[in-house]
C-alpha positions as CSV (number, residue, x, y, z in Angstrom):
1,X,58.9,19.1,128.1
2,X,61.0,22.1,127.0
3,X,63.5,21.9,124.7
4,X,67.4,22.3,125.8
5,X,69.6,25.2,124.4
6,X,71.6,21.9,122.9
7,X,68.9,20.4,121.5
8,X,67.8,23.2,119.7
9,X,71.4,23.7,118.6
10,X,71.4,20.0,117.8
11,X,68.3,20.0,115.3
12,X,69.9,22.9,113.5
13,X,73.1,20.9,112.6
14,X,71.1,19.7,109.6
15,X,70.0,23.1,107.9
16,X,75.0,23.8,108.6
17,X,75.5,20.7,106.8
18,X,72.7,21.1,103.5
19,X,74.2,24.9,103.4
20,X,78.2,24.2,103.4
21,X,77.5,21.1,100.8
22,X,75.4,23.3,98.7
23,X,77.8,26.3,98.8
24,X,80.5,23.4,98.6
25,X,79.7,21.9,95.6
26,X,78.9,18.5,97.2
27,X,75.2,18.5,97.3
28,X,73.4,16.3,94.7
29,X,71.2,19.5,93.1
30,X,70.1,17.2,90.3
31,X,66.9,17.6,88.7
32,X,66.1,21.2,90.4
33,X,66.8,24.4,89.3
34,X,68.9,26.9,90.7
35,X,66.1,29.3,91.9
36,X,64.9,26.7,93.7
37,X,68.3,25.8,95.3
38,X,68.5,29.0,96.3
39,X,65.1,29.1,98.1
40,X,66.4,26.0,99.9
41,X,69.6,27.2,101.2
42,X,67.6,30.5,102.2
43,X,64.5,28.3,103.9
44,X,68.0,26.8,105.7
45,X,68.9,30.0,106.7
46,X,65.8,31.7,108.0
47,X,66.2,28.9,110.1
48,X,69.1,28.8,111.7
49,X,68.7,33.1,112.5
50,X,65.5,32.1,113.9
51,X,66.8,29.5,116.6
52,X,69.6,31.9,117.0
53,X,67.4,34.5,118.3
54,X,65.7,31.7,120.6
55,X,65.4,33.4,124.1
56,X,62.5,33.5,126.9
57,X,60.1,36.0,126.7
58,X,59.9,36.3,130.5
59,X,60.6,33.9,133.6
60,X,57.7,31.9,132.8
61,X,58.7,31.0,129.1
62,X,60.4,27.6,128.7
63,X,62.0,28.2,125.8
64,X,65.5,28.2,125.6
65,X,67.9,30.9,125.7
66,X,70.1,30.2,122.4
67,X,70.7,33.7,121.7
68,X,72.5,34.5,125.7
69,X,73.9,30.5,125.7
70,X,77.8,30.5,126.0
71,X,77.8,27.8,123.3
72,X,79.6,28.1,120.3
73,X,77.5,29.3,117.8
74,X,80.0,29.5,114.9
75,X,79.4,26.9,112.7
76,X,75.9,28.2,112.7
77,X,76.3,32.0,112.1
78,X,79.3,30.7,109.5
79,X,76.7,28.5,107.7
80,X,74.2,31.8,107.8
81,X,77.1,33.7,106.2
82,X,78.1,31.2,103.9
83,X,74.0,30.5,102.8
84,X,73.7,34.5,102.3
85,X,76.8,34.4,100.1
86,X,76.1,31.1,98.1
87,X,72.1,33.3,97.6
88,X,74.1,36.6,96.2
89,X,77.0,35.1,93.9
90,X,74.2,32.6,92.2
């Protein structure tokens, strides 16, 4: 069974949330260094432009069409913003 534009959306809330507590100070980063906080958050980011870009190939592809969906996408292109700014300033 294919997957819904809102459940795709829905399974990216997770990589929003680890990015704005990172980049907010509220994520427990103890015992890891910062390179490798920053290859989290960017792992977290790949992710979310890739189910952005979600979008059947042709009329025979089931997968969703996240990239034409009328949903609002903010909080995910904010997080993807947010995770490319937390990468540069640290």
């Amino acid at each position: 069974m294919a997957q819904t534009v809102a459940e795709c959306l829905t399974a990216a809330e997770d990589s929003v949330t680890l990015i704005n507590a990172v980049s907010g100070g509220s994520y427990n980063v103890t015992g890891i260094t910062q390179a490798q906080i920053k290859e989290m958050v960017q792992r977290n980011v790949d992710h979310l432009e890739t189910i952005l870009l979600y979008e059947p190939v042709d009329s025979d592809d089931d997968t969703p069409d996240v990239k034409g969906a009328s949903d609002d996408k903010s909080s995910y292109t904010g997080a993807v913003t947010t995770g490319k700014a937390y990468i540069a300033a640290n």
